[in-house]
C-alpha positions in Angstrom: 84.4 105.8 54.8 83.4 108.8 53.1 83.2 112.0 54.3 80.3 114.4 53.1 83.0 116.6 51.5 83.5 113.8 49.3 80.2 113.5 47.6 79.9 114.1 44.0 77.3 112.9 41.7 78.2 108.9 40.8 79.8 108.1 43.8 78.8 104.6 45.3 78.1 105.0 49.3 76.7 102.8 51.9 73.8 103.9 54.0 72.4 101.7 56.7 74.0 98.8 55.1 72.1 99.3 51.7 74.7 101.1 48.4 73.7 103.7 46.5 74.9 105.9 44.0 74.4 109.6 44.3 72.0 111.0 41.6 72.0 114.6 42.8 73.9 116.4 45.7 74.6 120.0 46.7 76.3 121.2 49.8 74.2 124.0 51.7 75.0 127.0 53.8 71.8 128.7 55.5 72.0 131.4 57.2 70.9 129.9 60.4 72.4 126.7 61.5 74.7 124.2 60.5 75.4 123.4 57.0 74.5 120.0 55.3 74.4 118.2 52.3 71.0 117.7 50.3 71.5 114.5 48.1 69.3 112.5 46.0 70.7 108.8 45.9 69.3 105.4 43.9 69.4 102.4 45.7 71.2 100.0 43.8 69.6 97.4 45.0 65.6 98.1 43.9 65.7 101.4 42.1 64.0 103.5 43.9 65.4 107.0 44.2 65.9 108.8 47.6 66.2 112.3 49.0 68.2 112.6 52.1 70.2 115.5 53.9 73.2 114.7 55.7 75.4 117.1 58.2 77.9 118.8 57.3 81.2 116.2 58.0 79.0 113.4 58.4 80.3 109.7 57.3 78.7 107.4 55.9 80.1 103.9 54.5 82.0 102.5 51.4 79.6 99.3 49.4 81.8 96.5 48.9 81.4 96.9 45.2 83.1 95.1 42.2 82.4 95.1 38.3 83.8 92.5 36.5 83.7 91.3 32.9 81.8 88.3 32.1 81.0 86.8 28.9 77.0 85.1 28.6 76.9 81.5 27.9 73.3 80.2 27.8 69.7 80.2 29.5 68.5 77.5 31.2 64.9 75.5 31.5 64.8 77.7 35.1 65.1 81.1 33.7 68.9 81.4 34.9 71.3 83.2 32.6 74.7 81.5 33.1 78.1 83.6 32.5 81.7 83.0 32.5 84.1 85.7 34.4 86.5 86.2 31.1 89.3 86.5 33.7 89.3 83.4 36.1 87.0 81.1 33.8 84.6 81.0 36.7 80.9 80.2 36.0 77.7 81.9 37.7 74.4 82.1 37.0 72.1 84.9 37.3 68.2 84.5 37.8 66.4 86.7 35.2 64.6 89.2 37.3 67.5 90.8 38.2 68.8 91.1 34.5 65.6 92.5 33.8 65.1 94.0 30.5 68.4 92.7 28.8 67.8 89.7 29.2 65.6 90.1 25.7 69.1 91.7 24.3 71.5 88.8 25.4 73.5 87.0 22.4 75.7 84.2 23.4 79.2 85.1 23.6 78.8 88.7 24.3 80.6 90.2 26.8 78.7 92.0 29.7 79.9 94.0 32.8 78.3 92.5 35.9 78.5 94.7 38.9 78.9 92.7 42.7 77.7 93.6 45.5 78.8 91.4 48.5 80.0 89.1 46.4 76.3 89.0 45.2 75.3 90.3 41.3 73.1 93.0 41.4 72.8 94.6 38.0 74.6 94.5 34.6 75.1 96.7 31.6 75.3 95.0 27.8 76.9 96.9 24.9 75.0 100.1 24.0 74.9 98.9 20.4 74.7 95.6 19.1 73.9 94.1 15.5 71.1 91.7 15.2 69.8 89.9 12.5 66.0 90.0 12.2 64.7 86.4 11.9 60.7 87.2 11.6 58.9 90.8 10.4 55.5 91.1 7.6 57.1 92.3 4.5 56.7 96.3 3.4 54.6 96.4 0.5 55.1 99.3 -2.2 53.4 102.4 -1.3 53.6 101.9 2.3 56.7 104.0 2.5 55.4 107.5 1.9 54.8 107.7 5.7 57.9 106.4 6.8 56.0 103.5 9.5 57.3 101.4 11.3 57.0 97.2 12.0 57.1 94.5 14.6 60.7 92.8 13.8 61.5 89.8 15.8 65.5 89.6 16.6 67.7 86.7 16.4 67.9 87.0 20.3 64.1 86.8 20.8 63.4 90.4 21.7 60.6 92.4 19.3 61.6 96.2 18.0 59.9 98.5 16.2 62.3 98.4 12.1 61.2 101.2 9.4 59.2 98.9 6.2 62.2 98.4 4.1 63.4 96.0 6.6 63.2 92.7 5.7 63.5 89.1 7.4 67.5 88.3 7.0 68.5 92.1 7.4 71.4 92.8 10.0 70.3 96.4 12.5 72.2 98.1 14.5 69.8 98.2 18.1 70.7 100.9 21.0 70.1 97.9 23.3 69.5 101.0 26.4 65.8 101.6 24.9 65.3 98.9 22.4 65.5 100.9 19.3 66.4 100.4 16.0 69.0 102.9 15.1 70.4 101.7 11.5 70.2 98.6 8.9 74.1 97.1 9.1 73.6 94.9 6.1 72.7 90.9 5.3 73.9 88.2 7.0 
């Protein structure tokens, strides 16, 4: 249990048997009446952000929470991205809507953190930056480089970025996998 003393911005709490993490809190003192906490949480579950006040040594409880390191394996006919836990060898599989956007990002073999919720996945987090190799993109022509535009690449994983015009088919780029955005060419593969 945690007391509202405790709350600081990231900490994972349990309201009404749903977690969140706290976005935003600040403990208040008016002049009149008891003090309280005003908090803005995100429900881990959907999303959606919430504004709430709580008294003053009011309790609320802790999620049954664990993150654990799994490595991705595959996608199957049925849209389920399977993973191994790197630790017990265990295999899962996680449908893709609640991957979401990653899911365009996922390389087999790479390792990704998988946060559990009653033994449930919730939500995972892939590397920040990874290192694709573009497999499809129109060729720059001369000239087209004064403005500095950009292209439609297609990634070896299947997802579609936005490369400068240099870029060509068979480069490697360094992606900020967070936004989908090309940050740097890292070579030829």
């Amino acid at each position: 249990m945690y007391s509202t003393s405790e709350f600081r911005k990231g900490l994972k709490i349990e309201v009404e048997g749903i977690p969140f993490v706290i976005v935003e809190c600040q403990h208040v003192k008016p002049g009149k009446g008891s003090a309280f906490v005003s908090t803005r949480m995100k429900n881990m579950l959907n999303g959606k952000v919430l504004e709430r006040n709580f008294k003053s040594g009011e309790t609320v409880g802790t999620p049954n929470i664990e993150n654990k390191s799994m490595q991705y394996m595959y996608k199957d006919e049925n849209d389920n991205f399977h993973f191994m836990d790197t630790t017990t060898y265990e295999q899962i599989f996680i449908p893709g809507e609640i991957l979401g956007e990653i899911t365009g990002f996922l390389m087999e073999n790479m390792n990704v953190e998988v946060l559990f919720y009653n033994e449930n996945p919730i939500s995972s987090e892939i590397p920040i930056f990874w290192v694709y190799k573009i497999v499809k993109t129109e060729p720059g022509y001369k000239g087209d480089t004064v403005q500095g535009g950009f292209k439609p690449a297609t990634l070896e994983s299947g997802a579609v970025i936005q490369v400068p015009l240099f870029v060509v088919e068979g480069d490697l780029v360094k992606v900020d996998t967070r936004i989908g955005e090309y940050i740097e060419r890292a070579g030829k593969k």
